[in-house]
C-alpha positions as CSV (number, residue, x, y, z in Angstrom):
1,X,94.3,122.3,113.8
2,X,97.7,120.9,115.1
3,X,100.6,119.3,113.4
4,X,102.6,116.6,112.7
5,X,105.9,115.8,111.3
6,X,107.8,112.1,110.9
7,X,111.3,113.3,110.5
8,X,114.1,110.7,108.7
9,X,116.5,111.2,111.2
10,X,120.5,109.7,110.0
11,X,123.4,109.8,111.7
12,X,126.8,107.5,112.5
13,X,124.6,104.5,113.9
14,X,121.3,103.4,111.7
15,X,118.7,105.7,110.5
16,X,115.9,105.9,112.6
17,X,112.9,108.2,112.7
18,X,111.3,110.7,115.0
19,X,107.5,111.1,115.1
20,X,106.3,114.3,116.3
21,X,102.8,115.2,117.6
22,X,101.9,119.2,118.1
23,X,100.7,119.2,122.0
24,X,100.1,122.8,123.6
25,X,103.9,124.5,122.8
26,X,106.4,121.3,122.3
27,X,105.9,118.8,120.0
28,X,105.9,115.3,121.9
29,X,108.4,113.2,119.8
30,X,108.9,109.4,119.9
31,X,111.8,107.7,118.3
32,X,110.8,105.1,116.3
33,X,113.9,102.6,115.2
34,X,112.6,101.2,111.9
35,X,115.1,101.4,109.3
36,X,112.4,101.6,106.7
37,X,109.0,102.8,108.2
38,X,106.6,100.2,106.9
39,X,103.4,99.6,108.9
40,X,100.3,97.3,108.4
41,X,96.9,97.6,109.9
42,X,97.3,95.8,113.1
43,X,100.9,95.7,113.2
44,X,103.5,97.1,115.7
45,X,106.4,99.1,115.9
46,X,109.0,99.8,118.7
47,X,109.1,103.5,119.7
48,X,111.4,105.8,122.7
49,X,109.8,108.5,124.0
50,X,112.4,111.1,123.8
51,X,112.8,114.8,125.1
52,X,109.9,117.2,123.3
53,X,111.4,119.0,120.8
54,X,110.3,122.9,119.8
55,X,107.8,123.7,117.4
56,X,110.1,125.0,115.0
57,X,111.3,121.0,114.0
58,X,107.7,121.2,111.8
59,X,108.9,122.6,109.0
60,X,113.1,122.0,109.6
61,X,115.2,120.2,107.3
62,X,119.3,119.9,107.9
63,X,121.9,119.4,110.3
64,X,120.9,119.2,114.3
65,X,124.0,121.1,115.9
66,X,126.0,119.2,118.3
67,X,126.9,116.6,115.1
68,X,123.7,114.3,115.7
69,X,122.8,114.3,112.2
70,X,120.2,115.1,110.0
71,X,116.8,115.4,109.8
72,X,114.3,115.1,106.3
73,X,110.8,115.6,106.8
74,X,109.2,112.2,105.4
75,X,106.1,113.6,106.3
76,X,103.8,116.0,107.7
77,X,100.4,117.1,107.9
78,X,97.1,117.1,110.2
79,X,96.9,116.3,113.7
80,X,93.9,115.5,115.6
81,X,94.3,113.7,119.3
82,X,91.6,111.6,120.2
83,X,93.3,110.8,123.9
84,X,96.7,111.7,125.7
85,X,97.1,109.4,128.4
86,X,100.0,108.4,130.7
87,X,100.1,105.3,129.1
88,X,98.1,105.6,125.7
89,X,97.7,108.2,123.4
90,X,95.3,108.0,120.0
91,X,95.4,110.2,117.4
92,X,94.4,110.5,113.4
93,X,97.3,111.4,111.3
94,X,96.6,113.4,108.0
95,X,99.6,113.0,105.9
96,X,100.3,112.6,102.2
97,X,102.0,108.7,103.7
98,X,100.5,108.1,107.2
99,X,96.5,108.3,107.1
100,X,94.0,107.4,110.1
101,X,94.0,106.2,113.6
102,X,97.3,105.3,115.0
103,X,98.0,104.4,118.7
104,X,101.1,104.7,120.6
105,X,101.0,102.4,123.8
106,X,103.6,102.3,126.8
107,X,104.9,99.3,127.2
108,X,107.5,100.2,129.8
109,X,109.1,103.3,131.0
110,X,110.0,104.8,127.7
111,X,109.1,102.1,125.4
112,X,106.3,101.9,123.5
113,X,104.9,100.7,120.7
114,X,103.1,102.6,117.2
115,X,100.3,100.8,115.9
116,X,98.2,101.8,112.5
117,X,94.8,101.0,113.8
118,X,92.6,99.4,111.3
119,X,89.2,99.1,112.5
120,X,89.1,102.6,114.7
């Protein structure tokens, strides 16, 4: 089964968070630029792709080197990817906060858009 991790990422400008998704040997991260991570069935929320990130950022808590910050897990758990497409990917989180479907759409280049799928 993969992985997951939503990491509280702060540093110098707002906190933001970065959502990462176990695919193959990288973890595909988005950066998602909620101050406070609230989602509602139905409801959006602006994401970055960013760079992937190595598996190790599952279970890594501290500084990142280069003085970018910190990272806190927020949370982790079970991954399962229902489709990985250019332009849409679907997946069920298993978390002890995030819980069912979720979709992350491209809007344009590298922005996109979570979204808590209610009726999946």
């Amino acid at each position: 089964m993969k992985r997951f991790v939503l990491h509280r990422h702060s540093r110098f400008g707002p906190t933001h968070w970065d959502l990462m998704l176990e695919i193959d040997d990288a973890l595909a991260t988005w950066r998602i630029g909620a101050e406070t991570l609230s989602i509602l069935p139905g409801g959006e929320i602006d994401a970055a792709r960013i760079q992937d990130h190595r598996k190790a950022y599952l279970d890594y808590s501290g500084a990142i080197s280069g003085g970018r910050g910190r990272v806190e897990p927020h949370d982790s758990g079970q991954l399962s990817v229902t489709s990985e497409d250019i332009d849409l990917w679907t997946f069920e989180l298993c978390g002890s906060i995030l819980q069912g479907p979720f979709e992350l759409r491209r809007i344009s280049d590298d922005r996109w858009t979570l979204q808590w799928v209610a009726d999946h």
